[in-house]
gemmi code that builds the backbone of each chain (N, CA, C; Angstrom):
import gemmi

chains = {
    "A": [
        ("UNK", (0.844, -1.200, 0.000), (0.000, 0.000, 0.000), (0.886, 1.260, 0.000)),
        ("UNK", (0.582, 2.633, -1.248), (1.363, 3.603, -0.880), (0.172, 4.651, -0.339)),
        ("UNK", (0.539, 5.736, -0.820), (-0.399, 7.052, -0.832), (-1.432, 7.019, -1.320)),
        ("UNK", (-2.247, 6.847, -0.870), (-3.790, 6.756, -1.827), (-3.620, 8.327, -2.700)),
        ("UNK", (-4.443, 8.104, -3.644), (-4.410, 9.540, -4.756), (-5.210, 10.512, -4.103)),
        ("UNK", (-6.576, 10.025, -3.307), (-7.186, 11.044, -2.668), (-7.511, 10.697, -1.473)),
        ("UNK", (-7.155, 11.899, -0.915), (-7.302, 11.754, 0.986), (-8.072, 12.166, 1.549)),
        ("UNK", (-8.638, 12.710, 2.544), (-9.216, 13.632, 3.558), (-7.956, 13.626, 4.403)),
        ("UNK", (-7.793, 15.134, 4.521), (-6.594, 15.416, 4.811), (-6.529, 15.176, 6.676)),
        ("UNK", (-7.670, 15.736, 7.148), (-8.008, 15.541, 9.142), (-8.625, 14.185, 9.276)),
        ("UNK", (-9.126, 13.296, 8.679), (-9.686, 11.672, 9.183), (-8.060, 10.957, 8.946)),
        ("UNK", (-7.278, 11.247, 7.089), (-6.333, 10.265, 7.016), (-5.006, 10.711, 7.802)),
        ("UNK", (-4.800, 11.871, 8.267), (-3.520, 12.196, 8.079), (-3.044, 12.319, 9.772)),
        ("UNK", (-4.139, 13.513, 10.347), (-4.412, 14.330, 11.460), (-4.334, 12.974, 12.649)),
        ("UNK", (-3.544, 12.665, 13.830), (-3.270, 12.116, 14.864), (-3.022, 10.993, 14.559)),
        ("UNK", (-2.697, 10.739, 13.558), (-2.394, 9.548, 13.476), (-0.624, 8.996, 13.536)),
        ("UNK", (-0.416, 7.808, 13.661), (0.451, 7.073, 14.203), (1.868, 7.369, 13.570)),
        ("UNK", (2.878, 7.587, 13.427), (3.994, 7.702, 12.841), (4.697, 6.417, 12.984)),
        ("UNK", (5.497, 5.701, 11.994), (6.141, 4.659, 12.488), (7.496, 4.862, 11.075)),
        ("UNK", (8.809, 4.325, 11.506), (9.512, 4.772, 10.872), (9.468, 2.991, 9.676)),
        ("UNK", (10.739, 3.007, 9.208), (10.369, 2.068, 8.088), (10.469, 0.672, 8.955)),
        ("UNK", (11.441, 0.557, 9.665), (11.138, -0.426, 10.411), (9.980, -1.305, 11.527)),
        ("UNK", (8.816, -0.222, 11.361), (7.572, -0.024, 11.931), (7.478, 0.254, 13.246)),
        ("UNK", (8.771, 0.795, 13.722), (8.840, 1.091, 15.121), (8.026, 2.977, 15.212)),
        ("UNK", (7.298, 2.967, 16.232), (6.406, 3.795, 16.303), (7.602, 4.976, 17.043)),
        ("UNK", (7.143, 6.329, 15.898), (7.694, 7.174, 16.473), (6.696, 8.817, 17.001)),
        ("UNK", (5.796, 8.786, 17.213), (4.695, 9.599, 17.615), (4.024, 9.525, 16.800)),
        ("UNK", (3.128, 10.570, 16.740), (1.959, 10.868, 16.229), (2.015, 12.143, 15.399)),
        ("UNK", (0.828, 12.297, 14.595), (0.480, 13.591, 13.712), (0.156, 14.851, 14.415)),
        ("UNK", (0.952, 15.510, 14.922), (0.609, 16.953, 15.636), (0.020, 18.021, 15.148)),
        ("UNK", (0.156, 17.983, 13.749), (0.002, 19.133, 13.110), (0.511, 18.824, 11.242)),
        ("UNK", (-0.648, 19.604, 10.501), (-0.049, 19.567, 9.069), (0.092, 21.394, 8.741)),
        ("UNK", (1.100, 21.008, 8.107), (1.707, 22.307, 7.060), (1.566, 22.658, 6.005)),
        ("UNK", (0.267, 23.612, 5.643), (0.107, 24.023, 4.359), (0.320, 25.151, 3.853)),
        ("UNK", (0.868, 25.367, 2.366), (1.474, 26.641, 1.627), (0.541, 27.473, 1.310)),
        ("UNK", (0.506, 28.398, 1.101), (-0.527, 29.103, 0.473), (0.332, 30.255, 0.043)),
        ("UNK", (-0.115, 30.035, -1.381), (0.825, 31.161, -2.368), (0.177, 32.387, -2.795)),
        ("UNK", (0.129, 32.955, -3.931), (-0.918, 33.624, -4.695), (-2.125, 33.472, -5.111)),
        ("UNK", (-3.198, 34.169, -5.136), (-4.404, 33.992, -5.356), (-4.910, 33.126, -5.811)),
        ("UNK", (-4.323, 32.637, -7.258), (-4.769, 31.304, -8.057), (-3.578, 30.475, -8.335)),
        ("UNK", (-3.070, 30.350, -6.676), (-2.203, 28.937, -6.707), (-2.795, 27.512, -5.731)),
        ("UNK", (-2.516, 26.885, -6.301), (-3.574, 25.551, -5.491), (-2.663, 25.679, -3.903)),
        ("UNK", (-3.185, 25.726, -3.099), (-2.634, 25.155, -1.362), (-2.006, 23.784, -1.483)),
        ("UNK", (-0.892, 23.726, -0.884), (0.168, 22.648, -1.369), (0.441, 22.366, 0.260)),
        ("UNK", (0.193, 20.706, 0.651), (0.567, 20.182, 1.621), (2.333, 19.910, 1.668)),
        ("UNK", (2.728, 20.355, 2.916), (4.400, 20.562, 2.713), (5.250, 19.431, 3.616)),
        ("UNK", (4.510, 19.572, 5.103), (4.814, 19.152, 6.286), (3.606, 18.641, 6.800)),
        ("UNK", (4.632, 17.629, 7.720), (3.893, 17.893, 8.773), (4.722, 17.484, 9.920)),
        ("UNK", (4.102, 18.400, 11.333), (4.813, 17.761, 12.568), (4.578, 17.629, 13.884)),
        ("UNK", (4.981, 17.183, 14.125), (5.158, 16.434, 15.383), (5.862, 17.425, 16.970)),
        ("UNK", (4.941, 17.500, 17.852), (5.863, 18.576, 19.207), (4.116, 18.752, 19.893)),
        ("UNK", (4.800, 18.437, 21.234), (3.645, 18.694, 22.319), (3.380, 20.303, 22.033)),
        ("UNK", (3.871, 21.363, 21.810), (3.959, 22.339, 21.337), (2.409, 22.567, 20.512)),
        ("UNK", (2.494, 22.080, 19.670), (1.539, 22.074, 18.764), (0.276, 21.323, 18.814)),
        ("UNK", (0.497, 19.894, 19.730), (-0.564, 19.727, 20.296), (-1.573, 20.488, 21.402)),
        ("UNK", (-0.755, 21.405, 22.246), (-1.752, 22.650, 22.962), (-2.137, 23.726, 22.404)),
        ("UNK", (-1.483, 24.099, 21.150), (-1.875, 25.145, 20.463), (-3.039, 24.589, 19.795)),
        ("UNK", (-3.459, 23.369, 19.834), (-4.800, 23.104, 19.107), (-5.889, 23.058, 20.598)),
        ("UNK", (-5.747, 22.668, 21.458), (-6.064, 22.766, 22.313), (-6.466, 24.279, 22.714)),
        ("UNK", (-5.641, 25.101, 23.161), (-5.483, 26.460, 23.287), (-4.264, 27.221, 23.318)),
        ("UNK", (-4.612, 28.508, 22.769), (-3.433, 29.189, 23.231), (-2.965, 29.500, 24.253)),
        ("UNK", (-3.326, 29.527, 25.303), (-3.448, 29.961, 26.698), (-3.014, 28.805, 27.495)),
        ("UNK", (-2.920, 27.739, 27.050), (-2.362, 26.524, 27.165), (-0.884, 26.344, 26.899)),
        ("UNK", (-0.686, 27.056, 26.101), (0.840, 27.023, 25.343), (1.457, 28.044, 26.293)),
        ("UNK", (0.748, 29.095, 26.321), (1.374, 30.003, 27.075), (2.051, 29.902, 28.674)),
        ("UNK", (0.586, 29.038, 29.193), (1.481, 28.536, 30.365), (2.578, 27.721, 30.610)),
        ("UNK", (2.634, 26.655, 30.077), (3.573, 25.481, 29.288), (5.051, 26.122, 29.730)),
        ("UNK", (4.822, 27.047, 28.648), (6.101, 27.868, 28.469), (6.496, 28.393, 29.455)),
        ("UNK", (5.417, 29.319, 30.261), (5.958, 29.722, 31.789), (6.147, 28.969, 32.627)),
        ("UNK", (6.055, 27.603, 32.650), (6.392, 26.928, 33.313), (7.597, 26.407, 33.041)),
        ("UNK", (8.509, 25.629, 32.181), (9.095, 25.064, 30.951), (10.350, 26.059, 31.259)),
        ("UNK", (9.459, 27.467, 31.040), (11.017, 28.356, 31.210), (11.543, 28.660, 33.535)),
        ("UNK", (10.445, 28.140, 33.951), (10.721, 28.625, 35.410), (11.136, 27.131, 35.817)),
        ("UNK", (10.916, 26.561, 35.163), (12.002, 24.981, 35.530), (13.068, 25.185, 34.638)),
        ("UNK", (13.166, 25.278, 33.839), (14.946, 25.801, 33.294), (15.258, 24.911, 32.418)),
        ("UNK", (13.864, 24.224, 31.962), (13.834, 23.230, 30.939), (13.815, 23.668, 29.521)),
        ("UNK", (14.411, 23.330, 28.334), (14.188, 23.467, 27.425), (12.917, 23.301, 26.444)),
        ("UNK", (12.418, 24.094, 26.125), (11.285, 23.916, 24.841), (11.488, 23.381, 23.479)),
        ("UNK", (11.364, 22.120, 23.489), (11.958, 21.557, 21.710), (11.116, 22.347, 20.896)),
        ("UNK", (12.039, 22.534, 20.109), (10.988, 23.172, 18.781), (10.201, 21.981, 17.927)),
        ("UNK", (9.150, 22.676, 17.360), (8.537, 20.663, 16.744), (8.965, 20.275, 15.534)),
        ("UNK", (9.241, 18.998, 15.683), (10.052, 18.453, 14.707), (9.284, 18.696, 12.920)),
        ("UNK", (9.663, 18.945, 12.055), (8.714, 18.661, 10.943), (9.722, 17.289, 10.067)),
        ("UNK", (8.420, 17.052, 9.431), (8.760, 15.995, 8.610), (8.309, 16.110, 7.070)),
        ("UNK", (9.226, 16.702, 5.548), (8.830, 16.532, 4.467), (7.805, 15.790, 3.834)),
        ("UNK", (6.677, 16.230, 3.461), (5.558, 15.228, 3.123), (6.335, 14.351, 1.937)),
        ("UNK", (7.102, 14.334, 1.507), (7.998, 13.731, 0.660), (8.122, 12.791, 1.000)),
        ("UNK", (8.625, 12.212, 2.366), (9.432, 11.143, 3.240), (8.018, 10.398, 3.588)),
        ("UNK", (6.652, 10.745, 3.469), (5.910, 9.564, 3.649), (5.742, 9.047, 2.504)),
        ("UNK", (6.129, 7.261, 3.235), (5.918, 6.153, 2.049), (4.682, 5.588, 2.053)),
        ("UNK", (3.525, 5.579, 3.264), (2.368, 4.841, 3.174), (1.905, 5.573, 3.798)),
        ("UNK", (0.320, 5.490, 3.824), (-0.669, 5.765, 3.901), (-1.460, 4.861, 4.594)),
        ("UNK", (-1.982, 4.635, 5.966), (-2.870, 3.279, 6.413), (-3.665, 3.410, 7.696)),
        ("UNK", (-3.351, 2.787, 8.282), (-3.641, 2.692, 9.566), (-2.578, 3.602, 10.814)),
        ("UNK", (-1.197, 3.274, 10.117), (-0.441, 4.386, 10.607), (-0.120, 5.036, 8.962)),
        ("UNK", (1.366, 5.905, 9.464), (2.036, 6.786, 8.632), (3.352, 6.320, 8.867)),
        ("UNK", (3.713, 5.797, 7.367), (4.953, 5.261, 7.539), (6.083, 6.092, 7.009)),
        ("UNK", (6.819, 6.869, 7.574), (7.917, 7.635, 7.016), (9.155, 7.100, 6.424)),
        ("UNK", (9.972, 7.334, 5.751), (11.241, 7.104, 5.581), (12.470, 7.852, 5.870)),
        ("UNK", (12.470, 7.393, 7.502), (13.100, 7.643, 7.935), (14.090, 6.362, 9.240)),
        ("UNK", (14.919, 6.861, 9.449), (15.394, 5.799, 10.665), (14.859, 6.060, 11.957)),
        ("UNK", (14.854, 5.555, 12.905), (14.425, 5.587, 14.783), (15.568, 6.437, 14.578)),
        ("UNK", (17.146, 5.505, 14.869), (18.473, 6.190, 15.292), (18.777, 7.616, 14.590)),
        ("UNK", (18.142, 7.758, 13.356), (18.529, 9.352, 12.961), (17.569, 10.436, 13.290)),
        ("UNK", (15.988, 9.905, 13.841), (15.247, 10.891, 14.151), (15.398, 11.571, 15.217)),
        ("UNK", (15.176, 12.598, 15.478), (14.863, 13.469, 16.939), (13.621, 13.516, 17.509)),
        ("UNK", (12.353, 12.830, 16.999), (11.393, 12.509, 17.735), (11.881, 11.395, 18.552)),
        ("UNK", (12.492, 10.916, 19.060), (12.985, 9.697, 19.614), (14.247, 10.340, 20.954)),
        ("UNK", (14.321, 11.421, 20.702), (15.701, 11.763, 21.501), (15.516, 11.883, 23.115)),
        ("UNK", (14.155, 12.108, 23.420), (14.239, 12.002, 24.654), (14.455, 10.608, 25.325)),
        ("UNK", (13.457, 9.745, 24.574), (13.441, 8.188, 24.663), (14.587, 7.815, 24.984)),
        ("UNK", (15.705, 8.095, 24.170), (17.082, 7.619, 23.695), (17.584, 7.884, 25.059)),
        ("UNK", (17.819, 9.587, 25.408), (18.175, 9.840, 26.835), (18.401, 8.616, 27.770)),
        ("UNK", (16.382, 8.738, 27.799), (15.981, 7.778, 28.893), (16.488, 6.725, 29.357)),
        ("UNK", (16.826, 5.903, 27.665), (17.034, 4.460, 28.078), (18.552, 4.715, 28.054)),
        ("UNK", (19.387, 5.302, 27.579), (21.040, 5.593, 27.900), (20.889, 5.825, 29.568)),
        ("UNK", (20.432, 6.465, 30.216), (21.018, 7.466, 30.971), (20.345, 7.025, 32.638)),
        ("UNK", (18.623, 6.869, 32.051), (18.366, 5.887, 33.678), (18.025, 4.358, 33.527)),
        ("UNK", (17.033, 4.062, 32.453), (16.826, 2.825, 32.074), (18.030, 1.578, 32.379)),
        ("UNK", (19.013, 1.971, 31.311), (20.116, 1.242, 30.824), (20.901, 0.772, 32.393)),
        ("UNK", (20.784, 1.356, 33.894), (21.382, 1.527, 34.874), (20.442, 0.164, 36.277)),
        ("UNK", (19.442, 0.065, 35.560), (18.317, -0.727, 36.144), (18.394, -1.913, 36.282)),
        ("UNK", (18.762, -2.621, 37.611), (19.378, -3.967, 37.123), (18.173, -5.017, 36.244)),
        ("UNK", (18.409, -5.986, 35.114), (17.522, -6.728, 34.436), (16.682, -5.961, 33.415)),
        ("UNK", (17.306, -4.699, 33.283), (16.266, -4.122, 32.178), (16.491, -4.659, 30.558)),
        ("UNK", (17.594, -5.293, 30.578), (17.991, -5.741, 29.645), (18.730, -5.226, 28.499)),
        ("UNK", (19.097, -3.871, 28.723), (20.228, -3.486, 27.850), (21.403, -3.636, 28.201)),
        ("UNK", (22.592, -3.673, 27.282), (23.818, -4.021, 28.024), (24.352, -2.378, 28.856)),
        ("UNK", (25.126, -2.633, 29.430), (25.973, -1.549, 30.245), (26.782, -0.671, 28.803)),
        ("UNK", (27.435, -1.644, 28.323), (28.364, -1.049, 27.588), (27.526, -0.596, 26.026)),
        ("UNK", (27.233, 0.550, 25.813), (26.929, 1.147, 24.599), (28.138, -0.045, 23.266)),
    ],
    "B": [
        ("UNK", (0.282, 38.206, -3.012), (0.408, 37.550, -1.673), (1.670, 37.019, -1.666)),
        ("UNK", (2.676, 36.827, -0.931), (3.606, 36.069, -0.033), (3.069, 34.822, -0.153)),
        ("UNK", (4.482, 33.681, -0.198), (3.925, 32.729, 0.106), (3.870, 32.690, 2.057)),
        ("UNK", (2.511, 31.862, 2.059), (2.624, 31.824, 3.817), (2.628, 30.513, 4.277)),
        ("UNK", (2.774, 29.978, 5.213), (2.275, 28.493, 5.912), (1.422, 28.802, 6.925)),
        ("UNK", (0.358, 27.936, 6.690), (-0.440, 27.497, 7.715), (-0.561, 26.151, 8.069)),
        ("UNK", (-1.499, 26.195, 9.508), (-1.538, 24.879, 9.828), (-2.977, 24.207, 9.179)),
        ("UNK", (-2.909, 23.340, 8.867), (-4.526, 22.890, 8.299), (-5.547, 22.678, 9.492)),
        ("UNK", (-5.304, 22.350, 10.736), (-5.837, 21.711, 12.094), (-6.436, 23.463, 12.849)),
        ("UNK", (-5.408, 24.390, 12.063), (-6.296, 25.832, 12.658), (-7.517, 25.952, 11.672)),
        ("UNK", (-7.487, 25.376, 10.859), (-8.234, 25.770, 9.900), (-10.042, 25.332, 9.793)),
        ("UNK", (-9.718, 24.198, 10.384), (-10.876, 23.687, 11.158), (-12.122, 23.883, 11.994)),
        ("UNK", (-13.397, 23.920, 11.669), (-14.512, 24.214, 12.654), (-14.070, 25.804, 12.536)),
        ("UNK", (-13.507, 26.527, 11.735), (-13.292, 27.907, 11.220), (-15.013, 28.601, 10.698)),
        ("UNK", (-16.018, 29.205, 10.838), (-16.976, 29.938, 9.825), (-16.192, 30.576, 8.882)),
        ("UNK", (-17.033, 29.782, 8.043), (-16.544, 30.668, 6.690), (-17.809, 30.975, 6.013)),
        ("UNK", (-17.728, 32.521, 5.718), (-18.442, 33.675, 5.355), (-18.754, 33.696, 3.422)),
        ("UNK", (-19.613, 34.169, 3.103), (-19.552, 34.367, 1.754), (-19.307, 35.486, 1.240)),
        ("UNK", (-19.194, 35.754, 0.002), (-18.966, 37.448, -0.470), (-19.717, 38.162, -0.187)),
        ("UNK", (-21.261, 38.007, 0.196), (-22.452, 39.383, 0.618), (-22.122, 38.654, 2.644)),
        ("UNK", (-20.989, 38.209, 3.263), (-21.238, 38.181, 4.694), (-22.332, 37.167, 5.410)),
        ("UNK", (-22.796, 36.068, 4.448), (-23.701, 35.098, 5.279), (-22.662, 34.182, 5.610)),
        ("UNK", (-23.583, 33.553, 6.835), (-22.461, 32.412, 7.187), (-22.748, 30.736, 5.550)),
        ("UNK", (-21.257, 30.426, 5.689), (-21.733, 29.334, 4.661), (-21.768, 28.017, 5.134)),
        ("UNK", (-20.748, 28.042, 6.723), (-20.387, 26.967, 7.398), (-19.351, 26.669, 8.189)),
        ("UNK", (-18.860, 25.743, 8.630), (-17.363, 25.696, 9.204), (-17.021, 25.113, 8.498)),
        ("UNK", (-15.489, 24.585, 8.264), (-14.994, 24.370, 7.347), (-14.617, 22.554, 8.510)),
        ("UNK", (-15.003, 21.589, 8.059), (-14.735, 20.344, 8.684), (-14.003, 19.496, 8.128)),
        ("UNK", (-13.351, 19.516, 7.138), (-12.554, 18.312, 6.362), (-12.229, 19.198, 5.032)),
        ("UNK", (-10.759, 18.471, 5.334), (-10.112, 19.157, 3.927), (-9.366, 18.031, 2.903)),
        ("UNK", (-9.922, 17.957, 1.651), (-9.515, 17.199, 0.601), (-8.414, 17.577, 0.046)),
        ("UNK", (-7.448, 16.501, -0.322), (-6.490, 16.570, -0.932), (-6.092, 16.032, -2.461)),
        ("UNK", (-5.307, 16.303, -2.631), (-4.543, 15.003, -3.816), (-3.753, 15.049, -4.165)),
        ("UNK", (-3.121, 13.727, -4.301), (-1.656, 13.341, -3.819), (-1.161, 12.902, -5.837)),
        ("UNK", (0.109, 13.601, -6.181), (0.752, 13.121, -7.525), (2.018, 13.677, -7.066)),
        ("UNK", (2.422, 13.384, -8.217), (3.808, 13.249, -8.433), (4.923, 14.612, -7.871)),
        ("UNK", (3.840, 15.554, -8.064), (4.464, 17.122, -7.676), (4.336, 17.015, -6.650)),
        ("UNK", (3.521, 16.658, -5.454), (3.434, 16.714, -4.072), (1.575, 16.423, -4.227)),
        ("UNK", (1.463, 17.341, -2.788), (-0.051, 17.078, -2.351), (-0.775, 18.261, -2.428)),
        ("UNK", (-1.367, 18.386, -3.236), (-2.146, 19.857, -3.237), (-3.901, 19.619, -3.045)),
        ("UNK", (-4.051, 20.630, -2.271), (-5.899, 20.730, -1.566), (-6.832, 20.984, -2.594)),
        ("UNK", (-7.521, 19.807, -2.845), (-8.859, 20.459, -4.465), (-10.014, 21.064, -3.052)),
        ("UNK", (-10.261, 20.678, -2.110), (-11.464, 21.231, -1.557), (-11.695, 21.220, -0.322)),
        ("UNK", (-12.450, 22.034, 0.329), (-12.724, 22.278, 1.354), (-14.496, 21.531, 1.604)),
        ("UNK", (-14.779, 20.962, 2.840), (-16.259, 20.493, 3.041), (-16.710, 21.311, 4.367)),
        ("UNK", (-17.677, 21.582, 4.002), (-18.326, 22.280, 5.130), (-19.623, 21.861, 5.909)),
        ("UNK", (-19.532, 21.987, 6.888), (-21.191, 21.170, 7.403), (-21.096, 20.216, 8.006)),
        ("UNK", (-21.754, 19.632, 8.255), (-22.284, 18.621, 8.479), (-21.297, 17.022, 7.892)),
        ("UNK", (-21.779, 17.145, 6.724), (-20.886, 16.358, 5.741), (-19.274, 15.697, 6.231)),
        ("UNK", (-18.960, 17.196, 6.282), (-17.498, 17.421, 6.695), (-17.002, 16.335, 7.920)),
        ("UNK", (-18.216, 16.961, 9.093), (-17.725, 16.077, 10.240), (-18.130, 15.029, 10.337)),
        ("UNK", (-18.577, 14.173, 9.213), (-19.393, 12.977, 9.183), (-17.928, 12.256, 8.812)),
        ("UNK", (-17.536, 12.800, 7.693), (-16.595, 12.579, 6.824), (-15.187, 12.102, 7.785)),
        ("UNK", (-14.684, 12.929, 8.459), (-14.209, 13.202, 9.448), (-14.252, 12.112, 10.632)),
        ("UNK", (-15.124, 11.895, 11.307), (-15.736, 10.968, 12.115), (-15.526, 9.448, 11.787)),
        ("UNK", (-15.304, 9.189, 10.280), (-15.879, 7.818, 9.730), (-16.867, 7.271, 9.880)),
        ("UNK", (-17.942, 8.074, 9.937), (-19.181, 6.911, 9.957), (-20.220, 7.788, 9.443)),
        ("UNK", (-20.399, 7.979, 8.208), (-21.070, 8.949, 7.178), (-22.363, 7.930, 7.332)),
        ("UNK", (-21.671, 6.406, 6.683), (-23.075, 5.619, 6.099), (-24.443, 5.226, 7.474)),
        ("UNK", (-23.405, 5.325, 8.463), (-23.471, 4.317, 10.016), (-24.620, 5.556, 10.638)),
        ("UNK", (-24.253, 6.821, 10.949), (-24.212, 7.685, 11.866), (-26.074, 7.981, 12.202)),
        ("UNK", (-26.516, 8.484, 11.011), (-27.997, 8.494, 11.045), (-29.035, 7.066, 11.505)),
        ("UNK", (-28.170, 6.313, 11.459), (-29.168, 4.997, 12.220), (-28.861, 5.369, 13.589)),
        ("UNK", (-28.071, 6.283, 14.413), (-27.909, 6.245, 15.935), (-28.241, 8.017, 16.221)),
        ("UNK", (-27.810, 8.566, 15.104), (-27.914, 9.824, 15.814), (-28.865, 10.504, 14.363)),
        ("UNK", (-30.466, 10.879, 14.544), (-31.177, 10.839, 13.675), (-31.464, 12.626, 13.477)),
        ("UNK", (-30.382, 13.282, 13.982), (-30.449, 14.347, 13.912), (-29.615, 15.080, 12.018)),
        ("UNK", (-28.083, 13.819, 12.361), (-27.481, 13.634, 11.194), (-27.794, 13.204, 9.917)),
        ("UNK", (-29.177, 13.902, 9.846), (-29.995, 12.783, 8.906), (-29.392, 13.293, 7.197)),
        ("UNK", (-30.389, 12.738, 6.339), (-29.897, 12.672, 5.129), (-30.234, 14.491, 4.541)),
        ("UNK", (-31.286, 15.006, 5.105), (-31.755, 16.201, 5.169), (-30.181, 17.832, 5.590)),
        ("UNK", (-29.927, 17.004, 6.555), (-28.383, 18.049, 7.215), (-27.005, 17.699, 5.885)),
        ("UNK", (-27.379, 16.640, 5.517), (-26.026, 16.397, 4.858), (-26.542, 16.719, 3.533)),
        ("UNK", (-27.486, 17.174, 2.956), (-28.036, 17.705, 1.743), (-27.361, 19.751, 1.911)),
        ("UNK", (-27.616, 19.867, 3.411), (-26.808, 21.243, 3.344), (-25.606, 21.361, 2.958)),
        ("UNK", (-24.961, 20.584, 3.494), (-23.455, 20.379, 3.472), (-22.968, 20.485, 2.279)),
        ("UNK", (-21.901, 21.357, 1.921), (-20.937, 21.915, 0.758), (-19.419, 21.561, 0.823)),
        ("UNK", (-19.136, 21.233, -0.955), (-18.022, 20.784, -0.871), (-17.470, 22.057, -1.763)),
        ("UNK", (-16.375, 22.407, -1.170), (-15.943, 23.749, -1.499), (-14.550, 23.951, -2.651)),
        ("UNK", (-14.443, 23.943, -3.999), (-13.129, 23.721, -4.163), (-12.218, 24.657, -4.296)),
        ("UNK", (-11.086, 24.339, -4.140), (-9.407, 25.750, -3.409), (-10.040, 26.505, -4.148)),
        ("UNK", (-10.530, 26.500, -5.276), (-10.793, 28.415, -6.132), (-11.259, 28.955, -5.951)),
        ("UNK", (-12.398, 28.568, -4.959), (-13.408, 29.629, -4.383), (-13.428, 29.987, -2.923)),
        ("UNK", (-12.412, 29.518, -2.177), (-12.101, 29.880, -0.752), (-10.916, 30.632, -0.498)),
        ("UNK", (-11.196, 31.729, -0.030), (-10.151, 32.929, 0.439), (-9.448, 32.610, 1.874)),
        ("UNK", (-7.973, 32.465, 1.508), (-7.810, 32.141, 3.032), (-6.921, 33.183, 3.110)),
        ("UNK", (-6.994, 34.653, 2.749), (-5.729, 35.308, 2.803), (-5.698, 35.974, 4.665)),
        ("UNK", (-6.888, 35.513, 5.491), (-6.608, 35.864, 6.962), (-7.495, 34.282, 7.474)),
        ("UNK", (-6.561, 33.403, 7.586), (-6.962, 31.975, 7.538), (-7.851, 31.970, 8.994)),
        ("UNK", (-8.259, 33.019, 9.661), (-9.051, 33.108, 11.011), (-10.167, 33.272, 10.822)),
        ("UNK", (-10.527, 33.848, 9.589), (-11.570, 34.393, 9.144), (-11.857, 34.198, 7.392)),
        ("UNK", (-11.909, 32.895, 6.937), (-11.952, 32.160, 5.585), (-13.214, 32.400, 4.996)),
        ("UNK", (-13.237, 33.175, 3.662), (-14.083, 33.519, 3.046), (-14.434, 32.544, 1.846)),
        ("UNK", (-15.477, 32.606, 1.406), (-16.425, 32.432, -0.173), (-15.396, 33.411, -1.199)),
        ("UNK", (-15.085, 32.964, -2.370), (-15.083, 33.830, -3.466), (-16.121, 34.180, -4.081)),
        ("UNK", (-17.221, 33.350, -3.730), (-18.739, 33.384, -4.648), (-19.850, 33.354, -3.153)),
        ("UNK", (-20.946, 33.782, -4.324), (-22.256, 33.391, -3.351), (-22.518, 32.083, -2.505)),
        ("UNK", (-22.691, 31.794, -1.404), (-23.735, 30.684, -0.715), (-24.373, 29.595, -1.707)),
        ("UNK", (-25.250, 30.767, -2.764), (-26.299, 30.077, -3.415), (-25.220, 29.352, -5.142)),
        ("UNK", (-24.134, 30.057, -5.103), (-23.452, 29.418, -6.108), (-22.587, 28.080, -5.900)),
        ("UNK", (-22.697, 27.755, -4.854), (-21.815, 26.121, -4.416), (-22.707, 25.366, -4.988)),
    ],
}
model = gemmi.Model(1)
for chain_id, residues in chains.items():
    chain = gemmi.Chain(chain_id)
    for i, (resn, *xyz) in enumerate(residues, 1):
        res = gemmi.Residue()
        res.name, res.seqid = resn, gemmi.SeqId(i, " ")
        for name, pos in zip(("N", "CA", "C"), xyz):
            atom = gemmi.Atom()
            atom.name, atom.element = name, gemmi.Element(name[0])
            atom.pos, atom.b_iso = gemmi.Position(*pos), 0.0
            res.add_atom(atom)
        chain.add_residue(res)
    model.add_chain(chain)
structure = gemmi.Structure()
structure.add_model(model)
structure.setup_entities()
C-alpha cells in the first residue's frame, strides 16, 4: 500500500500514528503544514509535525502560554517541533509510515536519553551496560 | 500575496463567510490530492458532511444519531481551493455566493 491519490486530509492524516520504516512507532500527527501562495495557486501540503507544542496550540493558546511559563521557570528546554517533508511519507494506512530511521530521528531523543542514561542503569532491564 | 504556511488543524470548525457576509459553514474536512508534484488541496467540506466525513461513519451515523440525517447532509458543501479565500486563515471567506456552491 502507498499514498492513496485522494485523501481527507483531518480523518487520514491528522493524529495519526507515525512509524519509521522499520515499523517502530515514532509519535503521532501533531500538526499539518500548508502553503498558500498567490491567489490562483492551489494550497500545497508541505509538512507535517510532530511537538507537544503544537498539540496545545490546538487545544489552546493559553495553554501554550502557560507550558512555556512553566518550561522556562524549571529551566527546561522547549523543543521546537520536529517537521517531517511530506515527501518522506511512504504509506498511507492505519499508521504513517515515514522514511526515515528511529536512530537518525529526533522525535525519539528524549526516549534515547531515557534508556542511555536511567533505564540502561536498572538492574535486568535488559540493555547491556556497555553502549 | 507572499507565500505563507499554515496549519490545516487551525483551519478547522473555522466559519466561513460568503462574499455578501452570510455564514456558509465551518470548514470540517479538507480534501487533498496526492501526484507526483506533491499534495495539493482540491477542496474544502463544510457542514455537516465534513464532520461525518471526518468521524468515519457517514453511512453508520444516522441509524444512531437521527439528527445527522440525510436532510443536514443535503446542506453540506463541498468547497473547491478556487473559491475559498484564506488570505486571513481566522476568518476564511467564499469567493462566490452561498447560493453558487
Amino acid at each position: 500500500m502507498s499514498i492513496p491519490k485522494k485523501l481527507h486530509l483531518i480523518r487520514d492524516v491528522l493524529d495519526k500514528l507515525l512509524v519509521d520504516r522499520d515499523n517502530v512507532p515514532l509519535g503521532r500527527v501533531d500538526g499539518i503544514v500548508l502553503l498558500i501562495g498567490a491567489e490562483q495557486t492551489q494550497p500545497r501540503v508541505i509538512q507535517i509535525e510532530c511537538a507537544m507544542s503544537t498539540l496545545l496550540q490546538r487545544l489552546s493558546t493559553r495553554w501554550i502560554r502557560r507550558a512555556q511559563r512553566i518550561t522556562r521557570r524549571l529551566r527546561w528546554r522547549w523543543r521546537a517541533p520536529m517537521h517531517i517533508d511530506w515527501s518522506k511519507i511512504e504509506q498511507i494506512g492505519r499508521e504513517l509510515t515515514v522514511n526515515i530511521r528511529e536512530e537518525h530521528s529526533q522525535l525519539l531523543a528524549s526516549e534515547r536519553w531515557l534508556r542511555d542514561h536511567v533505564i540502561r542503569h536498572i538492574p535486568g532491564s535488559g540493555i547491556n551496560k556497555e553502549p | 500575496m507572499k507565500q505563507r504556511r499554515i496549519r490545516a488543524e487551525f483551519l478547522l470548525s473555522r466559519t466561513v463567510r460568503d462574499i455578501d457576509g452570510r455564514r456558509a459553514g465551518r470548514i470540517e474536512e479538507i480534501e487533498v490530492e496526492n501526484s507526483s508534484q506533491g499534495c495539493f488541496v482540491t477542496g474544502f467540506v463544510l457542514g455537516t458532511k465534513g464532520l461525518l466525513q471526518r468521524l468515519s461513519f457517514r453511512g453508520i451515523a444516522p441509524l444512531f444519531i437521527p439528527s445527522m440525517s440525510a436532510k443536514r447532509q443535503k446542506r453540506a458543501k463541498a468547497v473547491p481551493w478556487q473559491q475559498m479565500d484564506l488570505t486571513n486563515p481566522k476568518r476564511p471567506r467564499l469567493r462566490c455566493s452561498k447560493d453558487d456552491l
